[in-house]
C-alpha positions as CSV (number, residue, x, y, z in Angstrom):
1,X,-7.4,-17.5,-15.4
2,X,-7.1,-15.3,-12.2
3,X,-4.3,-14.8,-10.2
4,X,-6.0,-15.7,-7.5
5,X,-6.5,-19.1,-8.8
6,X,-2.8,-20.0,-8.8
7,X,-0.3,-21.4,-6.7
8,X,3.4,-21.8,-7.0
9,X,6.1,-24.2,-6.6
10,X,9.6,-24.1,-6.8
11,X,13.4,-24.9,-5.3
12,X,15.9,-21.8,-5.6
13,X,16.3,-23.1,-9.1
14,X,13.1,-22.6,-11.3
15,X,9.8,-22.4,-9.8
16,X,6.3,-22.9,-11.9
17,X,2.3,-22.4,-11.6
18,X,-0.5,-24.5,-11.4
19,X,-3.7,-23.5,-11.4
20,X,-7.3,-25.0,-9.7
21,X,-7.3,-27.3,-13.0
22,X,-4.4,-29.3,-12.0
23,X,-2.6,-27.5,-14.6
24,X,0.9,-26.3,-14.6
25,X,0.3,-22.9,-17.2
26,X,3.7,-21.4,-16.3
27,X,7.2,-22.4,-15.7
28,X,10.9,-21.5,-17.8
29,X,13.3,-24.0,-17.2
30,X,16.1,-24.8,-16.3
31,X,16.3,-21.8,-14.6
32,X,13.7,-18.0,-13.8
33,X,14.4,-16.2,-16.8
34,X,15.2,-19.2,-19.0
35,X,12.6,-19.3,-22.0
36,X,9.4,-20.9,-20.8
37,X,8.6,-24.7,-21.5
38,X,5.0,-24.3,-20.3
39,X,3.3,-20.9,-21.0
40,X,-0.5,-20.9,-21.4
41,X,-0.7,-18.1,-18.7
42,X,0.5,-15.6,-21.8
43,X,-1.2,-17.8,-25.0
44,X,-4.1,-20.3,-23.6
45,X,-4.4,-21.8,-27.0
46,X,-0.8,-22.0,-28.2
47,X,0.9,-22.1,-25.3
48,X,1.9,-25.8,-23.5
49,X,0.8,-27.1,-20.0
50,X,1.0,-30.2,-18.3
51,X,-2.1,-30.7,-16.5
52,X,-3.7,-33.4,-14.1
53,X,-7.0,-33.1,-13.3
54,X,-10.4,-34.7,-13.0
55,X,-11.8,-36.0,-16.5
56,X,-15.0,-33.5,-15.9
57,X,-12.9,-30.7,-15.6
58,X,-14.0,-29.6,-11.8
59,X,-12.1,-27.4,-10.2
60,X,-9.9,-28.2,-6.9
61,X,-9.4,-26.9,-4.2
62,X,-5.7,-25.8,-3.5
63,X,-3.2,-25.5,0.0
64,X,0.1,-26.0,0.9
65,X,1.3,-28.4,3.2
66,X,1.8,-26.4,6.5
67,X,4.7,-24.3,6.7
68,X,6.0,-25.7,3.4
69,X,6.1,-25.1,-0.5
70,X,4.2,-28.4,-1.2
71,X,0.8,-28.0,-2.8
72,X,-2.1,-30.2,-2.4
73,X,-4.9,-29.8,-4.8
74,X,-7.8,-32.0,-3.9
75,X,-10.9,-32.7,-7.0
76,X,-14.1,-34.5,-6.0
77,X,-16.5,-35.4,-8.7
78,X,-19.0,-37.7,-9.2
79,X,-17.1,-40.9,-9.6
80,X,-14.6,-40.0,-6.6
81,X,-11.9,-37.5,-5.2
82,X,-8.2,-37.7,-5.4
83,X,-5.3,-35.5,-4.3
84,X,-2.4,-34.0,-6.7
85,X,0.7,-33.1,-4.5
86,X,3.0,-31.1,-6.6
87,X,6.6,-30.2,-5.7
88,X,10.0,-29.3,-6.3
89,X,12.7,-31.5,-4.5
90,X,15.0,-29.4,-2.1
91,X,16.9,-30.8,0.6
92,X,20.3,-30.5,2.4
93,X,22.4,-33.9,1.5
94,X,26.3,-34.6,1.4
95,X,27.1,-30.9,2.4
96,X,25.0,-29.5,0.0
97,X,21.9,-28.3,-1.2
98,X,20.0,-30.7,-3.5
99,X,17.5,-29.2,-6.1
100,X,17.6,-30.5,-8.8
101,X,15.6,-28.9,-12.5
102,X,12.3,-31.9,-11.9
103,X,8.8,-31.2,-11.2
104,X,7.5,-34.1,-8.5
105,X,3.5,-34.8,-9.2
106,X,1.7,-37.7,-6.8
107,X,-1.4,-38.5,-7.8
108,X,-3.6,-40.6,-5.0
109,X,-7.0,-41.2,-4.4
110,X,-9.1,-40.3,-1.9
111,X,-12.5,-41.9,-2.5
112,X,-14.5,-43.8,-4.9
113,X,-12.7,-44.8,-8.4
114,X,-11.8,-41.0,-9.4
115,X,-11.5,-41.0,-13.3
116,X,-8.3,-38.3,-14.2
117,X,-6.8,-37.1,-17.1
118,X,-3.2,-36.7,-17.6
119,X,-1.6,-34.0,-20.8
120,X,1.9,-33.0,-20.8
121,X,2.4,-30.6,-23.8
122,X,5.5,-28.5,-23.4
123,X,6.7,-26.3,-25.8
124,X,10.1,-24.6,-27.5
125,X,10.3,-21.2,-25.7
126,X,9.0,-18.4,-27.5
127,X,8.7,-20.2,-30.6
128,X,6.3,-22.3,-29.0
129,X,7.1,-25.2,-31.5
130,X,5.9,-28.6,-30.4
131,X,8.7,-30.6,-29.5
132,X,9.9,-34.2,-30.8
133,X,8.2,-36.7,-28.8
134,X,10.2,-40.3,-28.1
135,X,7.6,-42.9,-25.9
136,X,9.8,-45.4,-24.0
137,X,9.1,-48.4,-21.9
138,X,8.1,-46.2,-19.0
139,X,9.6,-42.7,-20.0
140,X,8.4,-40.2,-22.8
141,X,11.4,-37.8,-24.2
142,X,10.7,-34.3,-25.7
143,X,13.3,-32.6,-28.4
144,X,14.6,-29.7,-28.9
145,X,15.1,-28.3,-26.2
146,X,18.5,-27.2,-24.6
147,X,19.2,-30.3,-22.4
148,X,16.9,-33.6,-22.1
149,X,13.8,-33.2,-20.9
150,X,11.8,-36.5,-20.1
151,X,8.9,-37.4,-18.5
152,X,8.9,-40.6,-16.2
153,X,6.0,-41.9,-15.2
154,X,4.0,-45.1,-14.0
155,X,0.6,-44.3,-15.4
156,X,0.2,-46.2,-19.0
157,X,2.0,-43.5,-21.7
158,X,-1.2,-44.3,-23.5
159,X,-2.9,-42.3,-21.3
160,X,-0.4,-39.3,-21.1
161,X,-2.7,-37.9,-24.1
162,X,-5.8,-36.3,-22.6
163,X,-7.7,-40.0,-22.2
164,X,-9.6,-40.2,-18.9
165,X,-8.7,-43.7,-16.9
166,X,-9.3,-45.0,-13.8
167,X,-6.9,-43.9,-10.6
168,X,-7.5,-46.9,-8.6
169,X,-3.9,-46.7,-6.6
170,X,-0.9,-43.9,-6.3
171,X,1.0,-42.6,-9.4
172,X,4.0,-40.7,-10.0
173,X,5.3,-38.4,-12.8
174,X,8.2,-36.8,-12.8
175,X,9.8,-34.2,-15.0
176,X,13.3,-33.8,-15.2
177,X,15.4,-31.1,-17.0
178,X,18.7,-32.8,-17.6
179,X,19.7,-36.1,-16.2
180,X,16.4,-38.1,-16.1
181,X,15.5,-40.0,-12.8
182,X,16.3,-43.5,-13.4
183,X,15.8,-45.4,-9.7
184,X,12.4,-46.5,-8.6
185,X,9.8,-44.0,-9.0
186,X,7.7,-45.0,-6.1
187,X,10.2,-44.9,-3.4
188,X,12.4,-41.9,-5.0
189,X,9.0,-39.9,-4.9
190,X,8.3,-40.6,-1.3
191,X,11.7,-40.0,-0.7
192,X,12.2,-36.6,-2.1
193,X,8.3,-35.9,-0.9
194,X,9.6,-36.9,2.6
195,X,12.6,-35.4,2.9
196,X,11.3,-31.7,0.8
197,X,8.6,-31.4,3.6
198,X,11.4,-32.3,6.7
199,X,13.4,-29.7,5.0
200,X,10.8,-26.2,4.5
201,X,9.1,-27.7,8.3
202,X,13.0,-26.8,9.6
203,X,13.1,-23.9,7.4
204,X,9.8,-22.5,9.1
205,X,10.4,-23.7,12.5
206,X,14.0,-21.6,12.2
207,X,12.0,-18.3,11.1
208,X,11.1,-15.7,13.6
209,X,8.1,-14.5,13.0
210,X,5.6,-11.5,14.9
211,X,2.6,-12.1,17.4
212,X,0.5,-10.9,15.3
213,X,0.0,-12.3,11.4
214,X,1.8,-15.5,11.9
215,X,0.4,-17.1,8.9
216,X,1.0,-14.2,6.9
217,X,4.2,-13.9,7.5
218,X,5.1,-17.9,7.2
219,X,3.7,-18.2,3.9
220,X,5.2,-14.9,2.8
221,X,8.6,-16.3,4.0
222,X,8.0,-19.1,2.2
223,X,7.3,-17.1,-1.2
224,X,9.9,-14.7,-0.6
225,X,12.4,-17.8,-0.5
226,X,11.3,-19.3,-3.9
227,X,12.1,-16.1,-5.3
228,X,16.1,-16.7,-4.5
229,X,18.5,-17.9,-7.3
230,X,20.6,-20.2,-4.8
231,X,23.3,-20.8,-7.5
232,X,24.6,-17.4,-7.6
233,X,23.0,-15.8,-4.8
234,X,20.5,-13.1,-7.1
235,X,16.7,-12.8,-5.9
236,X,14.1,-12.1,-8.9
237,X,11.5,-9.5,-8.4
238,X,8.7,-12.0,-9.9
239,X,8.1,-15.1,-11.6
240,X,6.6,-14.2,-14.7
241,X,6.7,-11.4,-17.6
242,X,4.1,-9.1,-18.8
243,X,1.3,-9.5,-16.3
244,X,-0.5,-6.1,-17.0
245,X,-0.5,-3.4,-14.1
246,X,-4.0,-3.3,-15.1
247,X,-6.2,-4.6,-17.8
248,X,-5.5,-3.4,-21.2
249,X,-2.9,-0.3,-19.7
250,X,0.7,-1.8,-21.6
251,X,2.1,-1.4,-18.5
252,X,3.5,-5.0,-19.0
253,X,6.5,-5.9,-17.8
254,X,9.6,-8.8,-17.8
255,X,10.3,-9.1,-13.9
256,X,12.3,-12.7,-14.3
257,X,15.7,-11.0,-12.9
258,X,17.1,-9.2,-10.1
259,X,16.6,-5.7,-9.1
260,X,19.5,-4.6,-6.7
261,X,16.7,-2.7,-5.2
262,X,14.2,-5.2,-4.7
263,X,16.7,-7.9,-3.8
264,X,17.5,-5.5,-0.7
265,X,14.5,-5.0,0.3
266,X,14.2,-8.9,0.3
267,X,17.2,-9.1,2.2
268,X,16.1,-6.6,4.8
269,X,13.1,-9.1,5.0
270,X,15.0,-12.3,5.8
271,X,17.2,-10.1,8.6
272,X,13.6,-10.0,10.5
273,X,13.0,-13.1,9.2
274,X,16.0,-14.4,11.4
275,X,17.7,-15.6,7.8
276,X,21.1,-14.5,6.7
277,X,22.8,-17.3,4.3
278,X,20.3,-15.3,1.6
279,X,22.5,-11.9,2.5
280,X,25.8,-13.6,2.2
281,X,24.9,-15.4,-1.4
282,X,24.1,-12.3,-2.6
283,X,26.9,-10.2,-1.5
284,X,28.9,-12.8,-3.7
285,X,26.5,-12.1,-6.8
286,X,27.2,-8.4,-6.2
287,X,31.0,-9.0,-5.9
288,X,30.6,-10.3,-9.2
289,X,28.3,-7.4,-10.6
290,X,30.5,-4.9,-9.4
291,X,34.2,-6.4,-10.4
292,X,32.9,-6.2,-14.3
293,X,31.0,-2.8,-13.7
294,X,33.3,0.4,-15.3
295,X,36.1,1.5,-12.7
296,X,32.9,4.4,-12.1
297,X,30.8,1.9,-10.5
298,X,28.5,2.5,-13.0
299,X,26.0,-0.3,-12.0
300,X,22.8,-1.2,-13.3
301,X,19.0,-1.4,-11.5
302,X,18.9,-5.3,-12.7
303,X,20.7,-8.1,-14.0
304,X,20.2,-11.7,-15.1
305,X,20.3,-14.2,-12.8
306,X,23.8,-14.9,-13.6
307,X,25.1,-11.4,-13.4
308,X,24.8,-10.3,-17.1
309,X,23.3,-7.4,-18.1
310,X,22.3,-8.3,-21.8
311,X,18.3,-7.5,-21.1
312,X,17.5,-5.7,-24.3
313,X,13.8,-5.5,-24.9
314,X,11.6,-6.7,-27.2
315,X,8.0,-8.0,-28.0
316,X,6.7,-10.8,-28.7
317,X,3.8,-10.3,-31.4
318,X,2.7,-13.8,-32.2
319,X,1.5,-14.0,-28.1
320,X,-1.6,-13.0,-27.3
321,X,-0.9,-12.0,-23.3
322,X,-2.4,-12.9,-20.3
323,X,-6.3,-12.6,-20.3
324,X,-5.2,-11.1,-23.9
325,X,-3.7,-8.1,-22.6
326,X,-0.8,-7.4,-24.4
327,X,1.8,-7.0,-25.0
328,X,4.1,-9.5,-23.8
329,X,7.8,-8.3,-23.6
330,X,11.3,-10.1,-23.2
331,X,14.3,-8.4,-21.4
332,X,13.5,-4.8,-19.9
333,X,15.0,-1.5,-21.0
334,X,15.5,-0.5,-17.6
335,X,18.5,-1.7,-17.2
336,X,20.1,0.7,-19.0
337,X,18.2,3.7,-16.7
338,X,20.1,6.0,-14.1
339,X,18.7,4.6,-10.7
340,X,20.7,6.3,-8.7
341,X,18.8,5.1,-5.2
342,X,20.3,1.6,-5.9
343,X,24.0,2.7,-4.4
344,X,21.7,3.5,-1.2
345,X,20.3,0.3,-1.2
346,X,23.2,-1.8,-1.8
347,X,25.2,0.5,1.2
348,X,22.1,-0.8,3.6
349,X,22.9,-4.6,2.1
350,X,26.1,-5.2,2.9
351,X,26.5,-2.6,6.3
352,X,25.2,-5.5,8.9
353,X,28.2,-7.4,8.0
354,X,30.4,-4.5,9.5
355,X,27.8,-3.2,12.6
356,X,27.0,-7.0,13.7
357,X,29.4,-8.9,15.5
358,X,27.7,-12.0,14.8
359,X,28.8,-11.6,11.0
360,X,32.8,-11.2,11.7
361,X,33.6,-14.4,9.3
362,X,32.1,-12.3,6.4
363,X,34.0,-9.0,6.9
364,X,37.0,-8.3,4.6
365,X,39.3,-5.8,3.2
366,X,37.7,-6.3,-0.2
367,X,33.9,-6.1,1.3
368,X,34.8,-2.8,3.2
369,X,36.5,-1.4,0.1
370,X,33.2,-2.3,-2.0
371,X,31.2,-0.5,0.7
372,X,33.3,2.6,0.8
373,X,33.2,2.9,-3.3
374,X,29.3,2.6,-3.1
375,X,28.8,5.3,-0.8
376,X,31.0,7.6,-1.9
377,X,29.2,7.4,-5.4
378,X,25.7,7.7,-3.6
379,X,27.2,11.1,-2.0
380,X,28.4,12.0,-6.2
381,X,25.1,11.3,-7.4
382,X,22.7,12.4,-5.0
383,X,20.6,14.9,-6.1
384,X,21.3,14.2,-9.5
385,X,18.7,13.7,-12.4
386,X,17.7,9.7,-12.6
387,X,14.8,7.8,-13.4
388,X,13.7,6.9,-9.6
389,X,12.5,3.7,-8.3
390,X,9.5,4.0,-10.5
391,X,11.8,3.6,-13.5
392,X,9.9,6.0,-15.7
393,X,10.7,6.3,-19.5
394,X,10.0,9.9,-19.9
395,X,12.6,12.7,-19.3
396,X,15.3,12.0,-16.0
397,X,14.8,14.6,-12.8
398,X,16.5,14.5,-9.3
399,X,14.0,12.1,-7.4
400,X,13.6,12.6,-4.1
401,X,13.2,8.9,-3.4
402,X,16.9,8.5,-5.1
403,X,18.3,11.6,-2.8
404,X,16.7,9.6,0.5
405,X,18.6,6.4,-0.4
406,X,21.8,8.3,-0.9
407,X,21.6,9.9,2.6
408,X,21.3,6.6,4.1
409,X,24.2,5.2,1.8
410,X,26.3,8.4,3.5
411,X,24.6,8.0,7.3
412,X,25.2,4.2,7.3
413,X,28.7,4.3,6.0
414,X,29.5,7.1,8.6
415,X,28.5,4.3,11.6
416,X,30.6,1.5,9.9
417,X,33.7,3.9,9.6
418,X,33.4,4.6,13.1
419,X,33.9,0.9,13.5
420,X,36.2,0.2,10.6
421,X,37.6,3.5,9.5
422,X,37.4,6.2,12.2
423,X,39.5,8.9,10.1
424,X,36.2,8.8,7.4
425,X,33.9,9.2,9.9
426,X,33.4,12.4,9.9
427,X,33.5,13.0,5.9
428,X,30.6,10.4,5.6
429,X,28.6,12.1,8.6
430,X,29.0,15.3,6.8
431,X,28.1,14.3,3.3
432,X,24.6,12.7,4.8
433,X,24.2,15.9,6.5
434,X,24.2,17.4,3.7
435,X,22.6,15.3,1.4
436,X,20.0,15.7,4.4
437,X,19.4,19.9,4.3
438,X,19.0,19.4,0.1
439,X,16.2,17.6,0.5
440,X,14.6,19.5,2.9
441,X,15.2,22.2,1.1
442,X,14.2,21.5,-2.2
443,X,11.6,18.8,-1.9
444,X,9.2,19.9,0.9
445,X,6.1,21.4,0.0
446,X,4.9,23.8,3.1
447,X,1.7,24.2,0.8
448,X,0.9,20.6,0.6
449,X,2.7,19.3,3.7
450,X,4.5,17.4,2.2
451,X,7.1,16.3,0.5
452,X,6.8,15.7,-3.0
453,X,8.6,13.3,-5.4
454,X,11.0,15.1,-7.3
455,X,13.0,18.5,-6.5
456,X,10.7,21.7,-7.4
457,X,7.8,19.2,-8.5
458,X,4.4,18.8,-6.8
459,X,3.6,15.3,-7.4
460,X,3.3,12.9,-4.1
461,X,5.0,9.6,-4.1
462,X,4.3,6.7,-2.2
463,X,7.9,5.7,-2.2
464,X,8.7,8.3,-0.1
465,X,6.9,6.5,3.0
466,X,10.2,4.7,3.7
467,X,11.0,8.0,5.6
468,X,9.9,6.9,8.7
469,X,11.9,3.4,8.6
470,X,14.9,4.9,7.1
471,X,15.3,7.4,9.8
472,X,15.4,10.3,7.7
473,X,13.4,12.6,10.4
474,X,13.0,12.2,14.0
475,X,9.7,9.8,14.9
476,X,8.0,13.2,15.8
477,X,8.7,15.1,13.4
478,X,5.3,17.1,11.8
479,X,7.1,16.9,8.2
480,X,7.2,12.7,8.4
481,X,3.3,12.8,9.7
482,X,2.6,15.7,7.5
483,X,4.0,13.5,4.7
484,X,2.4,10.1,5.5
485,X,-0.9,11.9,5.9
486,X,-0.7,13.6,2.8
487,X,0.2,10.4,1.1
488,X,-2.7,8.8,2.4
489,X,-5.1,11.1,1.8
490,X,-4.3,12.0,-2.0
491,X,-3.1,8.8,-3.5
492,X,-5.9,6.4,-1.2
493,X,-8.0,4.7,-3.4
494,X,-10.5,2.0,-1.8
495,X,-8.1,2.3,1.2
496,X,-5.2,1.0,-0.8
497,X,-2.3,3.3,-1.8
498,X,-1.8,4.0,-5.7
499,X,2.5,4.4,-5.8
500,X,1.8,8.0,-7.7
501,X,-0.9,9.6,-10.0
502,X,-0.1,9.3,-13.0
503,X,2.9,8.6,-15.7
504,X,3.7,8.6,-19.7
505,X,1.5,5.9,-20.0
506,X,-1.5,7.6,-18.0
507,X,-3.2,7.9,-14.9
508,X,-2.7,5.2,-12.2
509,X,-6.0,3.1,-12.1
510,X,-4.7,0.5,-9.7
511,X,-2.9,-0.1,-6.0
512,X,0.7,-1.0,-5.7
513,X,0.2,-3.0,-3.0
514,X,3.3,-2.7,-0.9
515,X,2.7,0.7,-1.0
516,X,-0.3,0.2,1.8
517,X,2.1,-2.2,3.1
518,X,5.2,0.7,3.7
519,X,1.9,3.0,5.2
520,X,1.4,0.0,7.9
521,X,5.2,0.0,8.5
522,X,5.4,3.9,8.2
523,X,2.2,4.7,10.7
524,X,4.2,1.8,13.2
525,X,7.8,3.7,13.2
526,X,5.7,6.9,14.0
527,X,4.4,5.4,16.6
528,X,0.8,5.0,15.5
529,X,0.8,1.0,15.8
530,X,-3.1,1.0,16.0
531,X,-3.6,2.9,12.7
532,X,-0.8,0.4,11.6
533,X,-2.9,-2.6,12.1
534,X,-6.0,-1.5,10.6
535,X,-4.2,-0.5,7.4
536,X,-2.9,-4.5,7.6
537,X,-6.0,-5.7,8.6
538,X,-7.5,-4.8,5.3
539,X,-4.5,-5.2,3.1
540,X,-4.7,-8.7,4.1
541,X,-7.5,-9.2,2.6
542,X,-5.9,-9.4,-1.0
543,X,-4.1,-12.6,-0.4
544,X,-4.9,-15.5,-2.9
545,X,-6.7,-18.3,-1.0
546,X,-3.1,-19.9,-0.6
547,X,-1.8,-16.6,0.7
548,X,0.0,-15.4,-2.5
549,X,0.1,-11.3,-3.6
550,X,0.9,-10.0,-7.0
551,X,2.2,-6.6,-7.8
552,X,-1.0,-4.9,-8.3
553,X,-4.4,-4.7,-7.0
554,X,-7.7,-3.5,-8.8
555,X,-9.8,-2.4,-5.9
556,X,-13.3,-1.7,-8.2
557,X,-13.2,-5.7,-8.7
558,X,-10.5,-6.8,-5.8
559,X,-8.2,-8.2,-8.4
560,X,-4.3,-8.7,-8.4
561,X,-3.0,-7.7,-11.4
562,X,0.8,-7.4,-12.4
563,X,3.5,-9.9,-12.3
564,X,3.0,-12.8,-10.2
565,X,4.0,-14.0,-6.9
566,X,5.6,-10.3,-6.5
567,X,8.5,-10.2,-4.4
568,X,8.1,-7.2,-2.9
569,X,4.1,-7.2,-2.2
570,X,5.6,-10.2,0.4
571,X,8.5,-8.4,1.5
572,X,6.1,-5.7,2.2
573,X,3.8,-8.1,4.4
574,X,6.6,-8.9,6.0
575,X,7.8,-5.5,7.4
576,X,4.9,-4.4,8.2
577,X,3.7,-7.4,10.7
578,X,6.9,-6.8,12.1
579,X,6.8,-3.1,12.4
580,X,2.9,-3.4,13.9
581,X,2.9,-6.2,15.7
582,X,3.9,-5.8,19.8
583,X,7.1,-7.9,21.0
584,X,6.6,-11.8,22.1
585,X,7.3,-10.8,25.7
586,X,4.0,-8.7,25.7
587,X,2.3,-12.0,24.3
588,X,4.1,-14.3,26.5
């Protein structure tokens, strides 16, 4: 089952992947890091799916709608073709979002008398117990799980066992988490198929997007959206949990929640994007995060979706893996590392709302306090052992990455107090001065031309890119070239970008692929846009054949590996079209 094979679907409330089968093999409901009622991408024996597909078992062929999150997979076999269209409903009605926990499947043929097979298996979670199973009139029930879950449907419920039959009109099943759909199927369907498209065609025809990579960028957008939590405003870094970073390396990881880094990163994304209702949901979520943090601000890298930080790990050893690649793991330690770059990133989140005028309805004495309190303890920890934005396990050092994040926490603040709070000014412009010379100082390598990951080390680290969009050095500064170079040259690998060497659990056998990305965006904000666009040129070529990216990317067999749709590979996309492509009046 490869990546590239799958699509998603989703509504800002759970999403879920089908594959070329037909077959949803991963979804956790009711909500991203719920436990997961289909799950045969980790245990394709044990694991439930809910699959329609062709009875001979050919493969379709996948796309979405244009500029939307529907997905059309269309089978043609001997007896005939037919279409699936899966979805999740999301619309704007009565002053309010509706998305409701309910997987939308069509079924309509195309040709011929298409024979099709219908199996709905879900299963309890982790446990992966089979659930009680009530047939109705039109409707089957499953039990045990945490709220009703029913499937409605107008196919015969004989059938909804693996038996092929005849598609000789359009069906409907629907599966609802909660209260079950009880109105017409035909005409809800159409409704909510209607009204889903209307609502992502706005969403897209609202976007701004570059010249150059316009698909790219629209489908990205699209991705990046599904990865939002709408009802309380956090942004997961990934769908799924314990995809391997490559095959057979343990580097498997739960990435169902929300890293404050990634999420501004994301956020950052939707600004080009021409999207800001995702920043102001999430500034709530981090209003929350940060009233129950210790008077220190002592704040996590990640949370739940609803703001908790109870993510202890653990594995799972009665599942198998993906491809068998084990282990798979719940929760993630991480959140209990020092990430010390995350103060940084949260500074660059909420300092629009002070420096653009068009955001004066979100300002607030309570916002500008937060702000002040997380750059102040960027300017206490900078420079300061932590565990970096590569979150390794082994022992903490002062990361440059972390120390680069903290000057911008200190340099950003400095231009909102000018605004806001003139008498701080000069303390903030000071402290990223500061924060500015210690880096210098202790992390450039003259010998490598560099500079190097942690303070006194010799390692390179791709992170460290995000110098040249970050502003750290002037645009002509030899030390950023000398760096990006460097960075190039040493961690290249098939003209992708590995994020560092090596770690605890080895040497580094695949590409992170927004690494190459922050090159593209790196090389542009130097001001070597046609170097930029050669670097995207290729990395586009990873994309899944419905324009998806994972984490990680195994060049020897051009292979995404790692967890899957990756947030930030598509945030990465996203910048860099930006950053490389010229300005619509030199199109126009």
């Amino acid at each position: 089952m490869r990546l590239e094979d799958l699509a998603v679907i989703g509504n800002c409330q759970y999403s879920a992947l089908i594959d070329r089968m037909g077959s949803i093999v991963w979804c956790c409901l009711p909500r991203f890091d719920a436990e997961p009622v289909f799950s045969s991408l980790l245990d394709e024996q044990g694991g439930g799916v809910f699959t329609v597909g062709p009875a001979g078992g050919e493969p379709g062929v996948q796309r979405y709608l244009p500029n939307t999150n529907i997905l059309e997979t269309t089978f043609r076999s001997s007896s005939g073709a037919f279409r699936v269209l899966d979805f999740a409903p999301r619309y704007f009605q009565n002053d309010r979002f509706f998305r409701p926990t309910m997987i939308v499947r069509i079924v309509e043929p195309i040709s011929g008398m298409p024979r099709v097979r219908v199996r709905c298996e879900p299963r309890l979670g982790w446990s992966k117990g089979t659930p009680g199973r009530l047939v109705g009139s039109n409707h089957i029930r499953y039990e045990g799980f945490g709220a009703p879950l029913r499937l409605t449907t107008d196919i015969p419920l004989s059938y909804i066992t693996d038996i092929p039959f005849a598609l000789t009109g359009r069906k409907h099943l629907v599966l609802a988490w909660g209260p079950p759909l009880e109105e017409s199927l035909p005409t809800a369907c159409a409704h909510f198929l209607g009204q889903t498209q209307r609502y992502w065609e706005r969403w897209v025809m609202h976007c701004d997007i570059p010249p150059l990579f316009q698909q790219e960028v629209i489908r990205s957008a699209l991705a990046l959206k599904l990865h939002c939590f709408e009802d309380t405003g956090a942004i997961v870094a990934a769908m799924t949990t314990s995809i391997p970073e490559a095959p057979g390396s343990g580097r498997n990881w739960d990435y169902r929640y929300c890293w404050l880094r990634d999420a501004y990163y994301a956020l950052a994304a939707f600004r080009l994007l021409g999207h800001f209702e995702e920043r102001e949901q999430f500034i709530q979520y981090l209003f929350n995060i940060a009233e129950s943090a210790a008077p220190s601000l002592s704040l996590g890298p990640l949370y739940r979706v609803d703001g908790t930080p109870d993510l202890e790990e653990s594995i799972l050893d009665a599942w198998p893996g993906y491809e068998g690649h084990g282990p798979v793991r719940v929760g993630n330690a991480a959140s209990t590392q020092l990430q010390h770059d995350v103060f940084g990133e949260m500074v660059l989140a909420l300092a629009p709302v002070f420096l653009d005028d068009r955001f004066v309805a979100e300002r607030s004495t309570h916002g500008l306090d937060l702000l002040e309190r997380l750059a102040q303890k960027a300017i206490e920890v900078a420079g300061t052992p932590d565990a970096g934005i590569w979150e390794f396990r082994s022992d903490a050092r002062p990361q440059t990455f972390s120390s680069l994040m903290c000057f911008c926490a200190a340099e950003r603040m400095a231009r909102v107090a000018e605004r806001h709070r003139p008498a701080r000014a000069n303390h903030y412009r000071a402290a990223a001065e500061r924060i500015r010379a210690e880096i210098v100082e202790r992390a450039w390598r003259p010998d490598l031309n560099s500079f190097v990951s942690s303070y006194g080390g010799e390692e390179l680290d791709a992170a460290l890119l995000q110098m040249a969009p970050l502003r750290f050095l002037p645009p002509n500064d030899p030390r950023l070239h000398g760096t990006i170079d460097a960075i190039r040259d040493r961690l290249s690998q098939g003209g992708w970008l590995m994020r560092y060497r090596g770690d605890e659990f080895g040497e580094t056998s695949v590409a992170f692929i927004i690494c190459t990305f922050w090159l593209c965006e790196a090389l542009a904000a130097v001001g070597r846009k046609a170097e930029a666009r050669e670097v995207l040129d290729r990395a586009r070529s990873a994309l899944s054949p419905v324009g998806l990216l994972s984490e990680d990317y195994e060049t020897r067999n051009l292979r995404m590996w790692g967890n899957f749709p990756q947030a930030y590979s598509h945030v990465g996309l996203i910048h860099a079209a930006f950053a490389s492509s010229p300005p619509w009046s030199d199109i126009l």
